[in-house]
C-alpha positions as CSV (number, residue, x, y, z in Angstrom):
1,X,217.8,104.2,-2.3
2,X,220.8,102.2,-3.8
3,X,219.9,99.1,-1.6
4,X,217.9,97.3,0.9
5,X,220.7,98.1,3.4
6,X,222.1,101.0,1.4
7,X,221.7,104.7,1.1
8,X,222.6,108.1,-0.5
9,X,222.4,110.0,2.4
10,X,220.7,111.2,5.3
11,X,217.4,114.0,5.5
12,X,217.2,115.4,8.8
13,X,214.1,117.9,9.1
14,X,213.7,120.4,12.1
15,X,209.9,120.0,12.0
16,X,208.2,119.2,15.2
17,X,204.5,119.3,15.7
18,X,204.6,119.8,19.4
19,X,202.9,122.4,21.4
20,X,204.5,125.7,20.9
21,X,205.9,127.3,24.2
22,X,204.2,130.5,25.4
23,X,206.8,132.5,24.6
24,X,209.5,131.7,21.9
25,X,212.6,132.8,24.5
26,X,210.8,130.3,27.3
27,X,213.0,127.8,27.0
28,X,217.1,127.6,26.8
29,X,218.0,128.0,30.3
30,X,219.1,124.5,31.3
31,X,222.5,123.8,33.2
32,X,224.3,123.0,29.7
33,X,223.2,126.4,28.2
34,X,223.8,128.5,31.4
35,X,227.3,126.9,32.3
36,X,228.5,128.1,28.6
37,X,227.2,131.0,28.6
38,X,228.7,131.8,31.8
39,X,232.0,130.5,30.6
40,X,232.2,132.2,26.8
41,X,230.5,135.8,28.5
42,X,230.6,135.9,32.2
43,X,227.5,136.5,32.9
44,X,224.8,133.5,34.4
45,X,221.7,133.7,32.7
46,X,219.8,132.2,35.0
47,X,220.6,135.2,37.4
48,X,222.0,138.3,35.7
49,X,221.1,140.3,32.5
50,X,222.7,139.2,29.3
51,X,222.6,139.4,25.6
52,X,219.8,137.9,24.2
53,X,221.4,138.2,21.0
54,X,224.4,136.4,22.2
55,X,222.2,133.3,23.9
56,X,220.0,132.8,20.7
57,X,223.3,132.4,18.4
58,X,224.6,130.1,21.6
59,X,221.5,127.6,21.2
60,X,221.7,127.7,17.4
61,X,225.3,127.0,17.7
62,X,224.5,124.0,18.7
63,X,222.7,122.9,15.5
64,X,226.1,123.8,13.6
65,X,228.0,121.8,15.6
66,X,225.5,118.9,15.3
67,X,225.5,119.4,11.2
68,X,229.4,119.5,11.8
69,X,229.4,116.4,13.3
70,X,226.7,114.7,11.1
71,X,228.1,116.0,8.1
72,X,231.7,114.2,8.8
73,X,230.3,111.0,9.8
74,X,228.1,110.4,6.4
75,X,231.0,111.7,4.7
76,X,233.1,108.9,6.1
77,X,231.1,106.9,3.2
78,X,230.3,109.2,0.8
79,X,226.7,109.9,1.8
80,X,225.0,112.9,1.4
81,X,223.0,115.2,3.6
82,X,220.1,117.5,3.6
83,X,218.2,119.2,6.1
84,X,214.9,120.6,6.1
85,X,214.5,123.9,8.1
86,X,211.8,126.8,8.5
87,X,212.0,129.9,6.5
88,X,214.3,132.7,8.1
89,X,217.5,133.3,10.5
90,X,215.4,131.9,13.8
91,X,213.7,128.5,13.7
92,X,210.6,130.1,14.3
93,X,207.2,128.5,16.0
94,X,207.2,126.2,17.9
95,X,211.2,125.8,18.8
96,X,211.7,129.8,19.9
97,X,214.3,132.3,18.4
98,X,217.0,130.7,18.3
99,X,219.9,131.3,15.3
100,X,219.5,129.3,12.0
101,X,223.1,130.5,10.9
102,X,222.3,128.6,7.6
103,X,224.4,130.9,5.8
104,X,227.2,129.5,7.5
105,X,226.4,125.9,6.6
106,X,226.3,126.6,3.1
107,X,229.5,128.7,3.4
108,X,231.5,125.4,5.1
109,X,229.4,123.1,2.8
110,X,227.7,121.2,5.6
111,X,224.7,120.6,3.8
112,X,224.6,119.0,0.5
113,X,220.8,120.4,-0.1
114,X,218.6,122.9,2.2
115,X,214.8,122.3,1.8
116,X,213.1,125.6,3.1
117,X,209.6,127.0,4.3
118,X,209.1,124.0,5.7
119,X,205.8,124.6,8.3
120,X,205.4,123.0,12.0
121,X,202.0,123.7,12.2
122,X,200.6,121.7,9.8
123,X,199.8,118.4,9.0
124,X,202.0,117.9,5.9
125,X,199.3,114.7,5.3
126,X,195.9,115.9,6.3
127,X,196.8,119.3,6.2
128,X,194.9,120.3,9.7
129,X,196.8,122.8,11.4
130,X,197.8,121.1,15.2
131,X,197.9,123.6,17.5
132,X,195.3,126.6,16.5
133,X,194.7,127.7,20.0
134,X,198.1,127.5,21.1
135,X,200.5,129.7,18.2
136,X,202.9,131.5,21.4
137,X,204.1,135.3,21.4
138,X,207.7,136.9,20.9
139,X,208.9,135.1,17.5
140,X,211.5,137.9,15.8
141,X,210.5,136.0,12.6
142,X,207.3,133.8,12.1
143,X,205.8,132.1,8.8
144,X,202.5,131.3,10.7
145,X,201.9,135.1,9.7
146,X,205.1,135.6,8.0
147,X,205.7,138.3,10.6
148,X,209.3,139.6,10.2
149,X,209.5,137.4,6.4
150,X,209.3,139.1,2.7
151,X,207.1,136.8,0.6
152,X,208.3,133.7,0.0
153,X,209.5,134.5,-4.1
154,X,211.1,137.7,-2.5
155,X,212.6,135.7,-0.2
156,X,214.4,133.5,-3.0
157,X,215.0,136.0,-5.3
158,X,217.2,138.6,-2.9
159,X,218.4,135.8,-0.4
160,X,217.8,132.5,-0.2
161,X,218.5,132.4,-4.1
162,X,222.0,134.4,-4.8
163,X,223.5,133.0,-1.2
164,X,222.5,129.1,-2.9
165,X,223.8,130.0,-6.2
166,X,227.2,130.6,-5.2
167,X,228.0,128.0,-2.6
168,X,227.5,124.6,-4.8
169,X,224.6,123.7,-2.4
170,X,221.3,122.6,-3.9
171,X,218.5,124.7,-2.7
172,X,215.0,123.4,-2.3
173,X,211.2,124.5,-1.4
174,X,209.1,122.8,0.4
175,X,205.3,122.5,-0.9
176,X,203.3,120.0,1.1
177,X,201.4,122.6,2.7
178,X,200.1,124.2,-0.4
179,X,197.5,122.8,-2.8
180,X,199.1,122.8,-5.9
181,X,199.3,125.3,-8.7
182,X,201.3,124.6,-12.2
183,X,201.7,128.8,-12.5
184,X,203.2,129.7,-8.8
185,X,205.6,126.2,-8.9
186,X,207.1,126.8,-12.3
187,X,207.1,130.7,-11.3
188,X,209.2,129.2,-8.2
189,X,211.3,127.1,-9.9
190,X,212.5,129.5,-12.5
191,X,214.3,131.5,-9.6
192,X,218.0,131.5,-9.8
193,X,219.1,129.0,-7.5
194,X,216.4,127.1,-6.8
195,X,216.9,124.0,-7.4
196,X,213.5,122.4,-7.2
197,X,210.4,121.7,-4.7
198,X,209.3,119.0,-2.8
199,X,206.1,117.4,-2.3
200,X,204.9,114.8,0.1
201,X,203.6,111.5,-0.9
202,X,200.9,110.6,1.9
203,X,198.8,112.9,0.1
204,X,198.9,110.6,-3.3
205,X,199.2,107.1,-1.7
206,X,196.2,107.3,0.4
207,X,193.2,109.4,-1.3
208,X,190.9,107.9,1.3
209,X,191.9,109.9,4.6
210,X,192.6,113.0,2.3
211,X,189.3,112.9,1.0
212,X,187.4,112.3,4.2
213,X,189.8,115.3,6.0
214,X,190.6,112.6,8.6
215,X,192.6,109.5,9.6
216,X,191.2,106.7,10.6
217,X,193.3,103.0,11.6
218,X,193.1,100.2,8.7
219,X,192.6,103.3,6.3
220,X,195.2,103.8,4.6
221,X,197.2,101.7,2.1
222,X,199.4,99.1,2.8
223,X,201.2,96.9,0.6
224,X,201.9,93.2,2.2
225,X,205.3,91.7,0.9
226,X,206.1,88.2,1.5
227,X,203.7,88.1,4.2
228,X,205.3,91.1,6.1
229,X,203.3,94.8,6.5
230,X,205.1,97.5,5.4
């Protein structure tokens, strides 16, 4: 922060702890979807075969075009932005298959910084995974399992890594969900084009609910300014 009414930029993460769909192509049908589909292929989804590859690079189109758009309003004054996304080219559980094309973002520079293996399931805070019972079928790539993923330092090392070093874009790691460990961080840290990992703070500003594995209301801390709760 620069400023009580001021900022560097924007952080837009593609987490969402809702219930996962029970299968990850369920949804992506609706009249928007189907009318341009229809008009970029010729086919109607809704009533003929088509290419699945085709729709799941439609719906993450869409994400592009919102990053696009984002990207050019912050710009407007000079703020930054960085998104935090799954690892791997789908978004993975619980939002379905389709594209991350985030080699394309860092191609046309639409990020300033990409914060990866970031994890849906669970509670970045308490750590409790949300929806055990409920993980859904058909994910092409999934890091609940890391079905369809190389290990994450693999991962950086071949792909994530080179693609980051040459496009000027800061690359980061997400590592709420882990407990920590001084050898695997610095390990991760020393790959080319990695530019460093992030951490939540929940975890160190309220030791209470961490260390009872459960939140309760009036537990956590809260600092009162000028009379105000924040």
């Amino acid at each position: 922060m620069i400023g009580p009414t001021r900022f560097d930029g924007l952080f837009v993460c593609l987490r969402s702890q809702s219930r996962p769909a029970d299968h990850a192509d369920q949804f992506g049908f609706n009249e928007p979807v189907r009318a341009d589909f229809l008009r970029r292929h010729g086919v109607d989804i809704r009533r003929d075969d088509f290419d699945v590859h085709a729709w799941r690079d439609l719906l993450g189109g869409y994400l592009t075009t919102l990053l696009g758009e984002t990207r050019a309003a912050l710009a407007r004054d000079h703020r930054g932005l960085a998104l935090g996304v799954a690892r791997g080219d789908v978004h993975g559980p619980p939002l379905g298959n389709a594209t991350l094309a985030w080699r394309e973002w860092l191609n046309q520079g639409l990020v300033d910084h990409l914060v990866i293996d970031q994890h849906s399931s669970q509670c970045p805070s308490m750590r409790h995974e949300l929806w055990p019972m409920h993980r859904g079928t058909g994910y092409l790539q999934s890091y609940l399992d890391d079905d369809g993923l190389p290990p994450l330092a693999e991962h950086l090392s071949a792909v994530y890594g080179p693609e980051a070093a040459g496009s000027g874009i800061q690359l980061f790691v997400a590592r709420q969900w882990c407990e920590r460990n001084p050898g695997t961080e610095a390990a991760l840290r020393a790959i080319s084009g990695v530019a460093g990992l992030v951490f939540g703070s929940f975890r160190h500003d309220n030791p209470g609910p961490v260390n009872r594995g459960d939140w309760r209301a009036g537990q956590v801390t809260r600092q009162r300014v000028s009379g105000t709760l924040r």
